[in-house]
C-alpha positions in Angstrom: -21.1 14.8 44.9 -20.6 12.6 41.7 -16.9 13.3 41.9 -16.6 12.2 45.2 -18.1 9.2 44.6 -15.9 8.7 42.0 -12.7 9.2 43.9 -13.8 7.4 47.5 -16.6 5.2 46.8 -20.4 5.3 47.9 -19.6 1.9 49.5 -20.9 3.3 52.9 -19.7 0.3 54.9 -16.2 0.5 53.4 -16.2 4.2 53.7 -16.9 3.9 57.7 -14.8 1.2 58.3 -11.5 2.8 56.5 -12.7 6.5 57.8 -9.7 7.8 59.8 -12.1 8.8 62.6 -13.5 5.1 63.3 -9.3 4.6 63.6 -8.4 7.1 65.9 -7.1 4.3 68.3 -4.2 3.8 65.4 -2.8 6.6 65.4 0.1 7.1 66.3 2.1 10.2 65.5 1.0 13.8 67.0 -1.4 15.5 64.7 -2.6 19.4 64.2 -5.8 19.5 62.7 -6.9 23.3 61.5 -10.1 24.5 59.7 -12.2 27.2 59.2 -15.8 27.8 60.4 -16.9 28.5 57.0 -15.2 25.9 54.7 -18.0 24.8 52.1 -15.5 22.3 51.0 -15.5 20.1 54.2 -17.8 20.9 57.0 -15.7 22.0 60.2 -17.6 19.0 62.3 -15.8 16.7 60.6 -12.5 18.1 62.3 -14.1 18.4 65.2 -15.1 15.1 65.2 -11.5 13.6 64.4 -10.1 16.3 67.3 -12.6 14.7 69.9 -11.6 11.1 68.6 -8.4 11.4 68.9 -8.8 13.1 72.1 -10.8 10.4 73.3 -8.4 7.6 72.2 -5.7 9.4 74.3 -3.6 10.6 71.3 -1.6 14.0 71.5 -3.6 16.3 69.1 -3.4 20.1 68.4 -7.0 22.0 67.1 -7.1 24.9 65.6 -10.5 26.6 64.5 -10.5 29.8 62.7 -13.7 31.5 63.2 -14.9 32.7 60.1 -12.0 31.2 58.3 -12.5 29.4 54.4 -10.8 25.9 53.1 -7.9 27.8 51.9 -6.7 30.0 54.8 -7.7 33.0 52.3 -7.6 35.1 55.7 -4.2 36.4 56.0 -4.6 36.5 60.2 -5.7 32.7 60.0 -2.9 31.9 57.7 0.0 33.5 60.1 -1.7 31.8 63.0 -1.4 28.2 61.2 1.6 28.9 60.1 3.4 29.6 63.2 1.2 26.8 65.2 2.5 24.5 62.8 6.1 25.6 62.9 5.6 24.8 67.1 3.8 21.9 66.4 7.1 20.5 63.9 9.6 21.9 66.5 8.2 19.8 69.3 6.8 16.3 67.2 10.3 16.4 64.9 12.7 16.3 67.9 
């Protein structure tokens, strides 16, 4: 926690109001968001969250959750899935 706050802030205010999901209106590239179920390095409801923000804001977004999955895609069946959902996801955003 102490390294976070040394990286980001504990500003809470600031942190909200620069917080990519309080800006989900801004966006405005397509994003693929992807995360495992059991990532103890960033809780999988924070993706969520973004996914239904963006979502909500009418911006084209692609969600992948990997049931079971880690932070680092240790799971070689997770890994091939993101891998080839974001080669899609670059064929059709890059042309």
């Amino acid at each position: 926690y102490e390294v976070v706050k040394e990286q980001v802030g504990d500003d809470m205010r600031a942190l909200r109001e620069r917080s990519p999901v309080n800006l989900a209106d801004q966006v405005d590239v397509p994003v693929l968001l992807g995360h495992g179920t059991n990532d103890r390095r960033v809780r999988v409801r924070h993706s969520q969250k973004m996914h239904r923000a963006l979502e909500k804001s009418g911006k084209k977004v692609t969600y992948l959750e990997f049931e079971g999955g880690d932070h680092y895609l240790s799971n070689g069946e997770h890994r091939l899935r993101f891998f080839r959902e974001m080669d899609a996801f670059l064929n059709a955003s890059l042309q």
